[in-house]
DRENLUM-453901 format. One line per 4 residues: number of its first residue (from 1); their letters; for each residue x, y, z of C-alpha. Coordinates in Angstrom, 3 decimals, always signed. Example, Ala and Ser with C-alpha at 12.3 -4.5 7.8 and 13.67 -1.06 7.14 Angstrom:
! DRENLUM-453901
1> AS> +12.300,-4.500,+7.800; +13.670,-1.060,+7.140;
END
This chain:
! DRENLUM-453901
1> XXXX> +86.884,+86.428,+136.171; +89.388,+88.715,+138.224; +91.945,+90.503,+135.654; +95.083,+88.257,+135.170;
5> XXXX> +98.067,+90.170,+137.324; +101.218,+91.209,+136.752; +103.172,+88.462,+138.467; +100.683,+85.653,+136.547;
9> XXXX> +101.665,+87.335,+132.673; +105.312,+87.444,+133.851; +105.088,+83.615,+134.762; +103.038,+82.704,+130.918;
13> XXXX> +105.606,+84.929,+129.347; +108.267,+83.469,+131.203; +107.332,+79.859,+130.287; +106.951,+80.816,+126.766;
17> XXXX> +110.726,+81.952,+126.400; +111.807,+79.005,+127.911; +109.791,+76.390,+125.786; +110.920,+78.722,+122.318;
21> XXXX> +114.742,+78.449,+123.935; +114.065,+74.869,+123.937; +111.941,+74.582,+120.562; +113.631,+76.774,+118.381;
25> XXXX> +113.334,+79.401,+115.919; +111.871,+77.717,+112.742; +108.347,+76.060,+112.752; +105.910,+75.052,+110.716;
29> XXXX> +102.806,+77.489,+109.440; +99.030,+78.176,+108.622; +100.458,+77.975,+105.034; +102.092,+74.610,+105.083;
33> XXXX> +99.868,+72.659,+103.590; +99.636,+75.246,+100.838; +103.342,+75.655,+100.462; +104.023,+72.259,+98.713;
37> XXXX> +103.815,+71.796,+95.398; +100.880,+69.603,+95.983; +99.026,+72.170,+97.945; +100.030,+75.080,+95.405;
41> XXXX> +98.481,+73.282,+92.784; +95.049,+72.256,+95.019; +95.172,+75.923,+95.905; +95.467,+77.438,+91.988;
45> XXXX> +92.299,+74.969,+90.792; +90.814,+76.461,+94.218; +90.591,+79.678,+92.592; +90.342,+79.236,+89.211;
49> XXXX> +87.710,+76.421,+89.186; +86.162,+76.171,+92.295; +83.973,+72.612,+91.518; +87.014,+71.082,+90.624;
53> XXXX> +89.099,+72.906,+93.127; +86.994,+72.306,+96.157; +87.480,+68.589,+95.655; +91.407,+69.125,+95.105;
57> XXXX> +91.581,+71.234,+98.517; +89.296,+69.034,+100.508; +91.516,+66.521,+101.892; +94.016,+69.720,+102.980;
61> XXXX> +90.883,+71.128,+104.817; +89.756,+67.842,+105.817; +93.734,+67.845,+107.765; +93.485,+71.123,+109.356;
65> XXXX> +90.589,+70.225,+110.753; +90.818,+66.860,+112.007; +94.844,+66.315,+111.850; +96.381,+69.459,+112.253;
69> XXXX> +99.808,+67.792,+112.753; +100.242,+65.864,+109.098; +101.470,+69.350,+108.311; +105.043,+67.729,+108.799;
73> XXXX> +104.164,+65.901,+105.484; +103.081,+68.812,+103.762; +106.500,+71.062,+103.893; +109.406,+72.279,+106.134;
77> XXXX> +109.515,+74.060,+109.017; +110.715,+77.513,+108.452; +111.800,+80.898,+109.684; +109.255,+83.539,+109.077;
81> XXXX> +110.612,+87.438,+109.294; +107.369,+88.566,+111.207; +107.949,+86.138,+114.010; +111.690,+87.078,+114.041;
85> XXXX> +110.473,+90.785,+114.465; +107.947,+89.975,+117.035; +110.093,+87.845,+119.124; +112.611,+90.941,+118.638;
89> XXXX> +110.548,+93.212,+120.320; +109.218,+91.021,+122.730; +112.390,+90.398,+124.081; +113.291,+93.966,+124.202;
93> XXXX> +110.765,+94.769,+126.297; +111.687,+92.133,+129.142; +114.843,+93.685,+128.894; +112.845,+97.485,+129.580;
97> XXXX> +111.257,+95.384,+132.334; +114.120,+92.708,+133.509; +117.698,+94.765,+133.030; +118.575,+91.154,+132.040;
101> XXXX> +121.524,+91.067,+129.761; +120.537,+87.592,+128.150; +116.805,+89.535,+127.276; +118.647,+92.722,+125.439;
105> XXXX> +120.796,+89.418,+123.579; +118.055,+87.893,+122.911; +116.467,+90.762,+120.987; +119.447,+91.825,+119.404;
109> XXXX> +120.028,+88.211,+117.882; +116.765,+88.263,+116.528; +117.949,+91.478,+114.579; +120.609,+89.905,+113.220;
113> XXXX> +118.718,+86.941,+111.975; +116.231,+89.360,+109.942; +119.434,+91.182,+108.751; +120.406,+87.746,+107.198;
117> XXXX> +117.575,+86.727,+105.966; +116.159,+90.083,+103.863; +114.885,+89.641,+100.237; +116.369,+91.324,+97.587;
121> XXXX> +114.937,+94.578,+96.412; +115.458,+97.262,+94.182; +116.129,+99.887,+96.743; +116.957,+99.361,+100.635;
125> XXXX> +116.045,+96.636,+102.763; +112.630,+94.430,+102.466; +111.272,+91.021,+103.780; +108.802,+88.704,+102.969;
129> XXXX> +107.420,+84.946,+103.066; +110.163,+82.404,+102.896; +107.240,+79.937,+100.524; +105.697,+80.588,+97.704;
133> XXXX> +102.300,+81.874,+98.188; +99.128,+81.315,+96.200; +97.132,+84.166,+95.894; +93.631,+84.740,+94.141;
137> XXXX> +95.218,+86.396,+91.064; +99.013,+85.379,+91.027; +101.417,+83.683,+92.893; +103.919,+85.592,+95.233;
141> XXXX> +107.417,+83.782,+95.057; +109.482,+82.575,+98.012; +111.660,+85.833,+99.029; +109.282,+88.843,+96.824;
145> XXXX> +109.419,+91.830,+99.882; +105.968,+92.430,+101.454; +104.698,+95.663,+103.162; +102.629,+94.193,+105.320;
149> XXXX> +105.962,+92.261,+106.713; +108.196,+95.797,+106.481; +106.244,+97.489,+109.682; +107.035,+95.074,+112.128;
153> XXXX> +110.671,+94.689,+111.297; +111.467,+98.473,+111.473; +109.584,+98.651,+114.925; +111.788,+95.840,+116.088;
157> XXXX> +115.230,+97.529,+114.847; +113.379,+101.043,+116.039; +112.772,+99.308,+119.909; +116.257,+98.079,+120.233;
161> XXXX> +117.750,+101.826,+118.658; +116.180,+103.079,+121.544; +117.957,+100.766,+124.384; +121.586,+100.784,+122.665;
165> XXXX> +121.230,+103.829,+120.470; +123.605,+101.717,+117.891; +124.177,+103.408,+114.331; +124.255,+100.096,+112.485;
169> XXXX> +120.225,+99.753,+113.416; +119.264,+103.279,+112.288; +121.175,+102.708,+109.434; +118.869,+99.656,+108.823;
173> XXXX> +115.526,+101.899,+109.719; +116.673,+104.078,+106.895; +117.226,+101.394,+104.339; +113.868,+100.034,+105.436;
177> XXXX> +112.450,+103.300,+105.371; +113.769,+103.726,+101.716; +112.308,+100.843,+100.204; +109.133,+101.432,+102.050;
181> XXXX> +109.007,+104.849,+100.314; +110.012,+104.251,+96.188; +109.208,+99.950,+95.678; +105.669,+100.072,+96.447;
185> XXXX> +103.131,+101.112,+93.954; +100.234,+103.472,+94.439; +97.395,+103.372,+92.947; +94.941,+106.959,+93.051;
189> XXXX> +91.670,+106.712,+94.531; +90.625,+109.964,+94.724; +92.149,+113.300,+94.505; +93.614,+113.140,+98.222;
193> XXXX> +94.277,+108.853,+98.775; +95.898,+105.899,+97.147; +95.805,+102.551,+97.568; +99.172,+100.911,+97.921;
197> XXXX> +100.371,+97.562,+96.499; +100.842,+94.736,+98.493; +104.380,+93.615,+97.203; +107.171,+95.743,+95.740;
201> XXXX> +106.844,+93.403,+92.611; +105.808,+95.960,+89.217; +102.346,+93.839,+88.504; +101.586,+94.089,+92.846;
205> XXXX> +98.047,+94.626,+92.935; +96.456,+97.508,+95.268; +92.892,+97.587,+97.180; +94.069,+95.761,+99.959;
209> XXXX> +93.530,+98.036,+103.191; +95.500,+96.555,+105.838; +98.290,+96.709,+103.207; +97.843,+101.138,+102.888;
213> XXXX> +97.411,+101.080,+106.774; +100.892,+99.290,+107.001; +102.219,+101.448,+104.716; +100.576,+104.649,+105.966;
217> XXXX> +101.961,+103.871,+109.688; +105.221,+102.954,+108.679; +106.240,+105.972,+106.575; +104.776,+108.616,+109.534;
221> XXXX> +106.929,+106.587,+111.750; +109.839,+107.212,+109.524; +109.170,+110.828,+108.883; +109.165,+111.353,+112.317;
225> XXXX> +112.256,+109.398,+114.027; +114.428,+110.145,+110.878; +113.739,+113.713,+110.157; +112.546,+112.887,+106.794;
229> XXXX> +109.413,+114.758,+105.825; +108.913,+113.739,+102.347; +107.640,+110.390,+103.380; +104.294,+112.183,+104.854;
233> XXXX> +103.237,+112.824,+101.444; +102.326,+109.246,+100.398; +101.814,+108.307,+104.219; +99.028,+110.514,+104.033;
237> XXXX> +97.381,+109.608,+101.200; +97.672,+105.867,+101.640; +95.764,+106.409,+105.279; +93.175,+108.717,+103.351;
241> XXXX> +92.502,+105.731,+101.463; +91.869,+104.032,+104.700; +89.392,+106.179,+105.982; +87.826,+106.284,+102.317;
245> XXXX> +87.010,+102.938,+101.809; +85.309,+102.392,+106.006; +81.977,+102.044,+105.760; +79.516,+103.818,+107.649;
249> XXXX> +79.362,+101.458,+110.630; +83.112,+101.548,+110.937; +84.260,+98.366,+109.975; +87.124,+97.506,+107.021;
253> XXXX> +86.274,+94.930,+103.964; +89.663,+92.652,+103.528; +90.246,+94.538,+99.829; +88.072,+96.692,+97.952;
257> XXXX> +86.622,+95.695,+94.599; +84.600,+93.111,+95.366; +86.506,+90.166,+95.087; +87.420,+89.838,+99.071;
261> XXXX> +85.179,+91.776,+100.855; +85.257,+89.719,+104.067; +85.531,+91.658,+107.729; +87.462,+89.670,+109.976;
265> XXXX> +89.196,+89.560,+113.630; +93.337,+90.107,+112.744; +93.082,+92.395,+109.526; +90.810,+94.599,+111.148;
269> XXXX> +93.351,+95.125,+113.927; +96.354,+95.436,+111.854; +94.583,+98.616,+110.572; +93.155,+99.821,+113.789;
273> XXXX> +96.947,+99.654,+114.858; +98.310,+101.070,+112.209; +95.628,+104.130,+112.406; +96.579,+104.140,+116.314;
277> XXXX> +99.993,+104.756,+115.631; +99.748,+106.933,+113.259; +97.508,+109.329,+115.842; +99.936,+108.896,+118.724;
281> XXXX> +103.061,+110.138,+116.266; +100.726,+112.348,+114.932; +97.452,+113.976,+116.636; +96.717,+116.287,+113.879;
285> XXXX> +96.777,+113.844,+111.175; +92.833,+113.481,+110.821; +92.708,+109.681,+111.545; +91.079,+109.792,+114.877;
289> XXXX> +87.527,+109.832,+113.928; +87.960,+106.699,+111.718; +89.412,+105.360,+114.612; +87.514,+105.888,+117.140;
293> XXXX> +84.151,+104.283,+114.806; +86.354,+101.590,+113.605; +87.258,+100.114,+117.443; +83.107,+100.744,+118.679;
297> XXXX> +82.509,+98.346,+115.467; +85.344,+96.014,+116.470; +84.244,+95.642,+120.257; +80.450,+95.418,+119.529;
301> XXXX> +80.701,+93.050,+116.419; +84.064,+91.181,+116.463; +83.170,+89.614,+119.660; +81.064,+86.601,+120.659;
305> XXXX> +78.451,+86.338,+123.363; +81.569,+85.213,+125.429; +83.278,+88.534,+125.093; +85.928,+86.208,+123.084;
309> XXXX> +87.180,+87.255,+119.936; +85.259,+85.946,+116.914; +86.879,+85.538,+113.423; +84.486,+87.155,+111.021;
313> XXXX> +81.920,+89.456,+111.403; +80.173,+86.798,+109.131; +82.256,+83.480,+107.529; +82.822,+84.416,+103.953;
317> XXXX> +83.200,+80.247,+103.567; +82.993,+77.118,+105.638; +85.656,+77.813,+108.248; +87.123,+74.366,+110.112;
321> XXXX> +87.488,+76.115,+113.606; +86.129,+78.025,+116.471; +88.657,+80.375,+117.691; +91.901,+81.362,+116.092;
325> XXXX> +95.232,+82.283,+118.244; +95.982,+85.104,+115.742; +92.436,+86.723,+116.286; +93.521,+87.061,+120.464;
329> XXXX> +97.468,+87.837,+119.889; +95.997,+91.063,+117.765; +93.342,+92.081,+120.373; +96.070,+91.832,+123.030;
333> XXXX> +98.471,+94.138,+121.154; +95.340,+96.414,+120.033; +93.803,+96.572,+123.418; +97.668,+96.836,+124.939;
337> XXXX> +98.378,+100.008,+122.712; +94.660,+101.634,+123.141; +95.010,+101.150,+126.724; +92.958,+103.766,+128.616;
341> XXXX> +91.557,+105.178,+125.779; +88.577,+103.278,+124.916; +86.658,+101.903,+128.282; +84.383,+99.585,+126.013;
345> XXXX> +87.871,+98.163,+124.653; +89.575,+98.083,+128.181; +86.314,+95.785,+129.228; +87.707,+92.950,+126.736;
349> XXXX> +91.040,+92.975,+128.284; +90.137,+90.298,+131.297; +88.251,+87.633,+129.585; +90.469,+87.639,+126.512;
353> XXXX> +93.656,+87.154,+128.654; +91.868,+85.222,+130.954; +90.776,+82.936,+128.291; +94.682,+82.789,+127.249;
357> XXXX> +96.122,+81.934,+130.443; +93.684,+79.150,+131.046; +93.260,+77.401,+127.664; +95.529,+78.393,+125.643;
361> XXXX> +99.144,+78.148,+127.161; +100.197,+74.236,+127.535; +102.264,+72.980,+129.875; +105.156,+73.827,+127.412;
365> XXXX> +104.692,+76.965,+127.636; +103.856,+76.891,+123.936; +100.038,+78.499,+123.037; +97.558,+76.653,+121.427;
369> XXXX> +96.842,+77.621,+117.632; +93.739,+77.029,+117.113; +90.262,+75.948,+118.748; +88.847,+73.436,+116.004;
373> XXXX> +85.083,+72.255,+115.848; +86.498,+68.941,+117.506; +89.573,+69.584,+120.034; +92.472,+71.471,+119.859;
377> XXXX> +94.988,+72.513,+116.878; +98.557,+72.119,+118.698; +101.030,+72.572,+116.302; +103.165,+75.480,+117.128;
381> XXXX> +103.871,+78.157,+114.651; +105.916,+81.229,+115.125; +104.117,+83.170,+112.657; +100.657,+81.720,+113.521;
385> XXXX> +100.673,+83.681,+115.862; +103.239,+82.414,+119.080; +105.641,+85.338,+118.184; +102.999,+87.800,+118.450;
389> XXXX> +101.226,+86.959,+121.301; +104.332,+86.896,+123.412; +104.652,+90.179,+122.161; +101.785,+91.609,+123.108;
393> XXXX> +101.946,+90.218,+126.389; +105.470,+91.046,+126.980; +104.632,+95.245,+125.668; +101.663,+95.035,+128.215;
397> XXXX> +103.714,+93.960,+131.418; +106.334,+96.455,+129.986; +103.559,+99.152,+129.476; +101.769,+98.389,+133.277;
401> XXXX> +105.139,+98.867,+135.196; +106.253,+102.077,+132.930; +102.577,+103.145,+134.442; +103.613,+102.255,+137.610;
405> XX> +107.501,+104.367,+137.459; +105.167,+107.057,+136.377;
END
């Protein structure tokens, strides 16, 4: 398969801002079905008695696998602050690409939605899920600020600074910044790392590494665009933690402690990101070697025989699909941000955008959500993951003709 151009991602991406234009900006989600009170409950007796829960959850499974679309008589659609982000920075960087006035509007109304829709927090600025969320030890109400939301949104008011240099966004990166810093717990590990909680709430639980990687990234990002060196402390010992708890073939477990120990396709590259970032702001941060095993374990095992992404190194439960749109929107921003770096990662680029181009975008313009055991998953969702594969295509076309100017 010849590598899709230029010219052919401009036309996807293209087609995609047209059919959201025509869509709109709230949709439903992977969560839906759990979002009602009828899939809360299902969801609880899922956890806390799983005989008796696996019958209550069945006939939700039963839908996502066989009628994705009776989500519409589960809940709402919604507006999710990570798409809103996403689509932020997807649009700014048409605008690096286009000069188009309506792309720079585009991204800046996006900011202005996530500036209306922020939780409350004790200090600064924070976002979260819009539903209440079922988790395996507590439930995480509607509006409670989430770090592993917090990243995304301070990139996206951080990519705009840079076009407009406006004071009212940096003003926001601090706030952001701020709450990142003093609302999220940590929890010591060892003498140099620490785990940190997953919600700003005070009984957040830790152990969850994607969460420290967030975390980690976000604070050295802070440090260094707002001249605030304090944050490196705990950015430092929250990515320690990160390289503590890989194991010796490089991979990540979800959490650590034994309760989700899963390796999958997305989590893994939220942290490979994160630890990416973190060595581009900062070479001499010690990351790199955890890095560089953690992306030879993600290209040799979280791919099939295809060279398509796969979404767990092995199922931790009966999953209801084949391939998952989330799993190839975070390879495309991974593989767009380690670009030249890693040839064995640069190999994947072709048949994973390939694979996008030809299956997954519909004649809408939309991208499919999932690849299910029997056809096709179709329901759009911003979150899941539309926003952020637009995004990562967008940065890439953005990233290929910077390579070109230079």
């Amino acid at each position: 398969m010849p590598e899709p151009s230029r010219q052919l991602l401009q036309a996807v991406t293209d087609r995609f801002a047209r059919w959201l234009q025509a869509y709109g900006e709230t949709s439903w989600d992977f969560q839906t079905f759990y979002a009602s009170p009828v899939g809360r409950v299902a969801k609880q007796l899922y956890y806390k008695h799983k005989l008796i829960g696996t019958a209550a959850v069945a006939p939700i499974i039963f839908c996502e696998a066989f009628v994705p679309s009776a989500r519409r008589f589960f809940f709402i659609k919604q507006r999710f602050p990570i798409g809103d982000a996403h689509y932020a920075m997807a649009f700014a960087s048409r605008f690096a690409v286009t000069g188009d006035e309506a792309d720079y509007r585009r991204a800046v109304h996006f900011l202005e939605v996530l500036l209306d829709t922020r939780c409350a927090t004790p200090t600064g600025y924070g976002w979260g899920y819009p539903f209440d969320w079922e988790g395996i030890d507590h439930t995480v109400p509607a509006g409670t600020p989430l770090i592993t939301t917090l990243p995304y949104v301070y990139e996206a008011f951080s990519q705009v600074y840079a076009i407009d240099r406006q004071e009212r966004w940096l003003t926001v990166m601090r706030e952001i910044a701020e709450h990142a810093y003093h609302d999220y717990r940590d929890f010591p590990t060892s003498a140099n790392a620490a785990s940190a909680a997953y919600t700003s709430r005070p009984d957040a639980p830790g152990m969850v590494v994607n969460a420290s990687a967030y975390r980690a990234f976000l604070l050295t990002k802070a440090a260094h665009e707002l001249g605030e060196d304090s944050y490196l402390a705990k950015a430092r010992r929250n990515m320690h933690f990160v390289m503590e708890v890989q194991y010796p073939n490089g991979s990540w477990p979800y959490s650590t402690g034994g309760k989700r120990p899963f390796i999958d396709h997305f989590h893994t590259c939220f942290v490979l990101k994160a630890l990416a970032k973190i060595d581009r702001l900062d070479p001499s941060s010690g990351c790199r070697p955890a890095l560089e095993r953690g992306v030879q374990y993600y290209t040799t095992d979280l791919f099939d025989a295809n060279g398509l992404p796969k979404p767990f190194a092995k199922p931790p439960r009966l999953i209801v699909y084949r391939r998952e749109l989330y799993d190839y929107a975070e390879s495309i921003n991974l593989m767009t941000l380690l670009r030249g770096q890693f040839p064995h990662l640069d190999r994947r680029w072709t048949t994973v955008v390939g694979d996008i181009v030809t299956r997954w975008q519909r004649s809408d313009g939309s991208f499919r959500s999932r690849q299910l055991y029997v056809g096709w998953d179709n329901v759009p969702m911003h979150r899941w993951a539309q926003a952020q594969t637009f995004r990562g295509l967008c940065a890439w076309i953005a990233a290929d003709v910077a390579r070109g100017s230079a």
